[in-house]
ROLUMZA-272718 format. One record per residue (C-alpha): residue in three letters; z, x, y. Coordinates in steps of 0.05 Angstrom, whole numbers, padded with zeros to 5 digits, always signed. Last residue first. Layout:
N
ALAZXY;...
//
This chain:
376
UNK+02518+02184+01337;UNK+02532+02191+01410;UNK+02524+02259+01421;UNK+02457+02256+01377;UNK+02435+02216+01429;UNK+02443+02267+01484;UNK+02411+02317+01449;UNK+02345+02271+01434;UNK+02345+02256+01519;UNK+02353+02321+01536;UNK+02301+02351+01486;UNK+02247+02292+01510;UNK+02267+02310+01587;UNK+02248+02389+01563;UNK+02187+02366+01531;UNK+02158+02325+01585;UNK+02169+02388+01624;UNK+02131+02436+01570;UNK+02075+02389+01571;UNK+02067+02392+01640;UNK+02073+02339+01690;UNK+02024+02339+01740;UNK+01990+02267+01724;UNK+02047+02229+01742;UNK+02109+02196+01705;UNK+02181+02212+01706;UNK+02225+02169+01661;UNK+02237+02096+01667;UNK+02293+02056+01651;UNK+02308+01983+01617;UNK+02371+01957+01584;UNK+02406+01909+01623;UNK+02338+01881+01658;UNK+02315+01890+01597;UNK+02357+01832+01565;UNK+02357+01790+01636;UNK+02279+01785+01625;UNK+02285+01759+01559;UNK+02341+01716+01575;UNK+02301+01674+01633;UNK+02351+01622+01644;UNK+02403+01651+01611;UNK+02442+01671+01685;UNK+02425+01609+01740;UNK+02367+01588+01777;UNK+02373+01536+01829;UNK+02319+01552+01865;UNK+02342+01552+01934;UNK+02388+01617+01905;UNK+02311+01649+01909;UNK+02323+01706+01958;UNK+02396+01715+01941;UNK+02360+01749+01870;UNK+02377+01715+01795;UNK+02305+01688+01792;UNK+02270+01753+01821;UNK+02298+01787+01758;UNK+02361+01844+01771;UNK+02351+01911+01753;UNK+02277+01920+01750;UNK+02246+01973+01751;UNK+02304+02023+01741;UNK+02290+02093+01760;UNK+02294+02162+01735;UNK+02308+02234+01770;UNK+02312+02304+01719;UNK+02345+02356+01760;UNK+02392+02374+01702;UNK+02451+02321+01721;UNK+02401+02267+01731;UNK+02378+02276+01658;UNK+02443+02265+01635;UNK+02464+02208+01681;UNK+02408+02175+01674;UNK+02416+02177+01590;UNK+02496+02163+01601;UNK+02470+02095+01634;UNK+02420+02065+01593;UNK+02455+02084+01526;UNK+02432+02019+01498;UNK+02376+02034+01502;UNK+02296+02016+01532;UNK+02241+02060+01556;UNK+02185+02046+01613;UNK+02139+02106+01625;UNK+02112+02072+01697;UNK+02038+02070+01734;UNK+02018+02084+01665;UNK+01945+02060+01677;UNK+01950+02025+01611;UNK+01893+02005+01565;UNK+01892+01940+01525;UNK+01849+01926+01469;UNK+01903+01930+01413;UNK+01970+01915+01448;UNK+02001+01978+01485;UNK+02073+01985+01465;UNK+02121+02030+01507;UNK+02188+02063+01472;UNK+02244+02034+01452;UNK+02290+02099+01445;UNK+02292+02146+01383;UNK+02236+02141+01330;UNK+02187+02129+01398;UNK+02219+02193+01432;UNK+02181+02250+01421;UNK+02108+02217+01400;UNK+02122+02171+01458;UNK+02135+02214+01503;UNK+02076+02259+01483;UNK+02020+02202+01483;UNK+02051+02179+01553;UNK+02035+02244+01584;UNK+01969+02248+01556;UNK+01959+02181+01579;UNK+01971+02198+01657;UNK+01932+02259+01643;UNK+01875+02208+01624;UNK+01893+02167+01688;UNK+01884+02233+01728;UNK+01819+02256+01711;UNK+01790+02179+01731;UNK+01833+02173+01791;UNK+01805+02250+01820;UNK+01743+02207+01860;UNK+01798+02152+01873;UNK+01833+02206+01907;UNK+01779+02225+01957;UNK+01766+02159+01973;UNK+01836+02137+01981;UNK+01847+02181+02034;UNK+01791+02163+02075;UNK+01812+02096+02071;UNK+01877+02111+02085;UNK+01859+02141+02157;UNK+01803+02087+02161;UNK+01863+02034+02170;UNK+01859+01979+02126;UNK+01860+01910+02158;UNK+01911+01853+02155;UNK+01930+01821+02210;UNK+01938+01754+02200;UNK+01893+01688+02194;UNK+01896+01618+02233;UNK+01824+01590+02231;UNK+01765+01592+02253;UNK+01775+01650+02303;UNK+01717+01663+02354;UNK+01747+01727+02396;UNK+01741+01764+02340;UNK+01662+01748+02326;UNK+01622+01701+02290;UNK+01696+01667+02262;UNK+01760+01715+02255;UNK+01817+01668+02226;UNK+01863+01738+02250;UNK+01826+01790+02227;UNK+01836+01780+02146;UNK+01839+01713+02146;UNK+01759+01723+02164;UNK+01742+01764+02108;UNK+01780+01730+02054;UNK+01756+01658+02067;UNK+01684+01695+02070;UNK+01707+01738+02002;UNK+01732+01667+01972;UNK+01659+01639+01982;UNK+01633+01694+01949;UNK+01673+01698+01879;UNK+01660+01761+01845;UNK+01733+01782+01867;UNK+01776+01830+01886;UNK+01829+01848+01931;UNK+01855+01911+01964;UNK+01918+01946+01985;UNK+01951+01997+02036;UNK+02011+02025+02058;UNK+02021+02100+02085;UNK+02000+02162+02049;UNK+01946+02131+01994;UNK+01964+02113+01921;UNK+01918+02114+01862;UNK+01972+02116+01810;UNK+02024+02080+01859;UNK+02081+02125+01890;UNK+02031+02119+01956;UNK+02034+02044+01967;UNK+01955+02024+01949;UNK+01969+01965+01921;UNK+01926+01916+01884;UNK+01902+01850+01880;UNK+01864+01798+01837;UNK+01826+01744+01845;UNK+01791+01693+01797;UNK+01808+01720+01737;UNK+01799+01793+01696;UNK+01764+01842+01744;UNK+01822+01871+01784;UNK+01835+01911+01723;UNK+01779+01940+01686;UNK+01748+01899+01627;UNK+01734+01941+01557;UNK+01787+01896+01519;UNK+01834+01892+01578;UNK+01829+01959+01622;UNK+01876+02006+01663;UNK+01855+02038+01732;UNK+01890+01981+01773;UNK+01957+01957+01729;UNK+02011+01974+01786;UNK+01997+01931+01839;UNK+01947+01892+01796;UNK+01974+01823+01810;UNK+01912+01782+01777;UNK+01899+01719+01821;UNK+01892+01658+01768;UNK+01859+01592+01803;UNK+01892+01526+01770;UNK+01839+01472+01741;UNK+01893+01456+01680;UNK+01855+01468+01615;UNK+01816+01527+01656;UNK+01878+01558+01675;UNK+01910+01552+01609;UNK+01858+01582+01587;UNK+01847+01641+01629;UNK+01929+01656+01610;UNK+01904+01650+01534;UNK+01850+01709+01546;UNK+01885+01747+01604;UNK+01945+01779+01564;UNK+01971+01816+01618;UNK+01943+01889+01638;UNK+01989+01951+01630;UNK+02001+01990+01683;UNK+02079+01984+01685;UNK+02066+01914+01691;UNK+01995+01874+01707;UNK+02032+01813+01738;UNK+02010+01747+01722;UNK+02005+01695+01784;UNK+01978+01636+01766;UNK+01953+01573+01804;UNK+01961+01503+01830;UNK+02005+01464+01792;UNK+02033+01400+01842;UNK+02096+01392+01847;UNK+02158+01332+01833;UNK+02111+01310+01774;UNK+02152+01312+01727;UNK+02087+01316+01674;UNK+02056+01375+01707;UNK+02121+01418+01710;UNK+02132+01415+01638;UNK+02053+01428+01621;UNK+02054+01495+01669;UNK+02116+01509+01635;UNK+02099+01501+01570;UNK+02034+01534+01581;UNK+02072+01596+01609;UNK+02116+01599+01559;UNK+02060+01614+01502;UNK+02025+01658+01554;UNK+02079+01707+01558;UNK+02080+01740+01635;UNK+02077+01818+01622;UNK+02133+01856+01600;UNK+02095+01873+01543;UNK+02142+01871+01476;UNK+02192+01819+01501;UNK+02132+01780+01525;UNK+02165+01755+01595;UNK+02191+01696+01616;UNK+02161+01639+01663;UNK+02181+01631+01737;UNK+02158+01575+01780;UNK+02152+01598+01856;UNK+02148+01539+01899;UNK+02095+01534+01961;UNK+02126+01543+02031;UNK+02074+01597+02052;UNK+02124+01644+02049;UNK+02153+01622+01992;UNK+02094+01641+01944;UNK+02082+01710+01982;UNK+02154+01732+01963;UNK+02136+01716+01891;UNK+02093+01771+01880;UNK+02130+01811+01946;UNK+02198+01812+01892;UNK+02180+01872+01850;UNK+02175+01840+01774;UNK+02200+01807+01723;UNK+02217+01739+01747;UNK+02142+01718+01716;UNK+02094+01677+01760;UNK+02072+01604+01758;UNK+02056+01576+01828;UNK+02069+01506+01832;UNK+02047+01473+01900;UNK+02078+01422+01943;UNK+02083+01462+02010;UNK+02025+01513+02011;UNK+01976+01541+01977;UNK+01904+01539+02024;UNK+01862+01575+01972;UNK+01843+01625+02022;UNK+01915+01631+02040;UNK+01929+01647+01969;UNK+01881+01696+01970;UNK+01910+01732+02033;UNK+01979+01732+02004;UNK+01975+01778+01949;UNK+01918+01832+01978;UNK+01979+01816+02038;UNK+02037+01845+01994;UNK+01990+01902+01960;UNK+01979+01928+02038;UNK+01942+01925+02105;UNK+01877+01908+02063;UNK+01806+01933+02031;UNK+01767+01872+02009;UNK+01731+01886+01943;UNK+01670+01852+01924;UNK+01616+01840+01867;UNK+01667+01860+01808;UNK+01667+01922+01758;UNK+01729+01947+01784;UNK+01710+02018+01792;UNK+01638+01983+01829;UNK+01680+01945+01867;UNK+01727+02008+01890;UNK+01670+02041+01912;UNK+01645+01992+01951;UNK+01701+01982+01990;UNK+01717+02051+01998;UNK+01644+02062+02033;UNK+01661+01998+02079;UNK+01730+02031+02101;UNK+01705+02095+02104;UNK+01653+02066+02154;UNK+01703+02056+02200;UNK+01751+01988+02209;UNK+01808+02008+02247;UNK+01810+02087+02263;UNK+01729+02095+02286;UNK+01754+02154+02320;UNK+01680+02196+02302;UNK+01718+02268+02300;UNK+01789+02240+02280;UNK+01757+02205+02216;UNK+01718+02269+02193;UNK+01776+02310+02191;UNK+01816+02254+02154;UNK+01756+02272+02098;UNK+01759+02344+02107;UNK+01839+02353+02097;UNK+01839+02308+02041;UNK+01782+02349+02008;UNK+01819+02413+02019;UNK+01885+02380+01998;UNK+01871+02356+01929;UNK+01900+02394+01888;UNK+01959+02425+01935;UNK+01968+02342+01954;UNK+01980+02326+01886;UNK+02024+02377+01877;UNK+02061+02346+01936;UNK+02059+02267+01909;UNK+02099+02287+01862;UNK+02120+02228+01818;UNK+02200+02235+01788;UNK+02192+02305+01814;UNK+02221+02359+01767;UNK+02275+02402+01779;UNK+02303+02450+01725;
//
C-alpha cells in the first residue's frame, strides 16, 4: 500500500474547481500584493476566530515576530516558551535580542505546563538579571494549551501572552477558538498545516486595536499615512492575494475537514490506545489534529515497519530547542528539561489528514498491533 503522510493532492481533486476559480479571479484584476482577497480573508478568519481582527502575513514565523515587535521585545526581556516545539517560536525571541526562557512540558499535553511556568516566571523575576515580559505557549499537535492558569500568571506578572497557534487554529478551549485565547496569537498557513495554503503564509489575531495599528504598519515596512511615510522600522510581511485566495476556499471546507480530522483520531485511538500512548485531550479542549502523536518504546522498529509497506511517519520533535546549536548561548545542558527529552526519545506521529479512509487507518493500526505482538 501507499498512503500519503498528508495529501495535499486529494485535497486538491476536492477542491480544485473552486481553487482554480478563485486564483482565476486574482490573475484577471492583478491586484497580487494586497487584493481584496486579502481583506475578505481577513475577515473571515476573525469571525472563525471569534476576535475583532486578523492581520493576514508573509508566514507563521513573522505572525510570531510582528507582535513582538509591536510590543517592542528586545534586549533584556524574558520570554517564557516551552523547548518543545519547531524552532521559529523561539527563533523570533533571539532575533530581536530578547532571551528565550524555556519551561517543560505537561507530560500528558505537550503543551507549556503552567505549574513550571510560574516557577519560572517567579525564578527569573527575583534574579533579576532580565526583565519578564511575555509568554509564548504553543498550541501542539492541535491541541490548545492550558490558557486559564497561563492568563494568570500573566495577569499576576503584567506580561502579554501571544498564543502560537501554528498548528492549534481550528481547535477550541472550553468553547473558545484558537487564536482567541490571550492577547495575540498566531498562526501558520505552511501548506502541510490543517488549513494550509500552497506557498507560506500566516495570520495574527487580536481584539486589541492599538496592537492591530502597531501590527498594520510593521507590517509594510513602519508604513505611516502612506508607504512612503514610515514611522517606524517594520519588515516585509504581506500576504500575497494568490494565498489568500487559496485560503478562502479552503477555510470554507476547514469546518468538514476538522471533523474528518477527529474521525480519524477517534479510530486510532480506539485501535491503538490499549497498545501505544496514545493522544489525550483534557476535558474542554478540542484538537485540530494538525499531528496523531504516539509514544513506545519500539519507536524505531514501528517506523521501520510501517515505512517498509508504504506507510511514511515523522518525528516532531527529535531534539528540544534547548539542546539545539542554535541556543548553545544558553547554557542548557541534557536533564534540564527531562520531560521534553523523554518524548523526544519516544515520540512519532502517524499519517493524519482528512482523506484517510477508515480502511487505511485500519491497515497502519493492523501493522502497528502485529508488530507488537513480535516483540512480546
Amino acid at each position: 500500500m501507499s498512503i500519503a503522510f498528508i495529501d495535499l493532492k486529494k485535497q486538491f481533486n476536492v477542491l480544485e474547481k473552486d481553487i482554480r476559480s478563485a486564483v482565476d479571479r486574482v490573475f484577471e484584476h492583478a491586484q497580487f500584493i494586497m487584493g481584496p482577497e486579502v481583506i475578505q480573508l481577513e475577515q473571515e478568519l476573525a469571525k472563525f476566530a471569534g476576535v475583532k481582527h486578523a492581520i493576514g502575513c508573509s508566514s507563521g514565523t513573522d505572525a510570531l515576530l510582528l507582535p513582538l515587535l509591536a510590543y517592542e521585545v528586545g534586549p533584556g526581556d524574558a520570554i517564557f516558551t516551552t523547548p518543545f516545539t519547531f524552532i521559529a517560536t523561539a527563533e523570533v525571541i533571539s532575533l530581536l535580542g530578547a532571551t528565550p526562557v524555556f519551561v517543560d512540558i505537561d507530560a500528558k499535553t505537550y503543551n507549556i505546563d503552567p505549574e513550571l511556568l510560574k516557577e519560572a516566571v517567579e525564578r527569573v523575576s527575583g534574579e533579576g538579571r532580565l526583565r519578564p515580559r511575555g509568554i509564548i505557549p504553543v498550541d501542539l499537535f492541535g491541541l490548545p494549551a492550558d490558557y486559564d492558569p497561563i492568563m494568570t500568571v500573566a495577569q499576576d506578572h503584567d506580561l502579554f501572552v501571544l498564543e502560537d497557534a501554528a498548528q492549534g487554529f481550528g481547535g477550541a478551549y472550553f468553547g473558545r477558538p484558537a487564536g482567541s485565547l490571550s492577547h495575540a496569537a498566531s498562526t501558520s498557513f505552511f501548506p502541510a498545516k490543517p488549513l494550509g495554503c500552497y506557498g507560506d503564509g500566516g495570520a495574527i489575531f487580536t481584539n486589541d486595536d492599538s496592537l492591530t495599528e502597531k501590527m498594520r504598519s510593521l507590517l509594510v515596512h513602519g508604513q505611516g499615512i502612506n508607504k512612503y511615510d514610515n514611522v517606524r522600522v517594520g519588515i516585509n510581511g504581506r500576504l500575497d492575494t494568490i494565498q489568500a485566495a487559496i485560503l478562502l476556499v479552503k477555510l470554507a471546507a476547514f469546518p468538514d475537514e476538522l471533523k474528518e480530522r477527529q474521525r480519524v483520531a477517534d479510530r486510532y485511538t480506539e485501535g491503538l490506545r490499549n497498545h501505544l500512548e496514545t493522544p489525550i485531550i483534557p476535558e474542554g479542549h478540542t484538537s485540530s489534529w494538525a499531528q496523531y502523536s504516539v509514544q513506545s518504546d519500539h519507536r524505531e522498529a514501528l517506523q521501520n515497519s510501517l515505512k517498509e509497506s508504504g506507510i511514511p511517519t515523522a518525528i516532531y520533535y527529535p531534539k528540544p530547542l534547548h539542546l539545539q546549536d542554535a541556543f548553545v548561548n544558553l547554557g542548557h545542558q541534557t536533564g534540564d528539561f527531562p520531560i521534553s527529552e523523554a518524548a523526544s526519545r519516544r515520540i512519532f506521529s502517524l499519517p493524519m489528514h482528512p482523506y484517510l479512509t477508515n480502511e487505511q487507518i485500519d491497515s497502519i493500526t493492523n501493522l502497528i498491533l502485529k508488530n507488537l505482538r513480535n516483540k512480546e
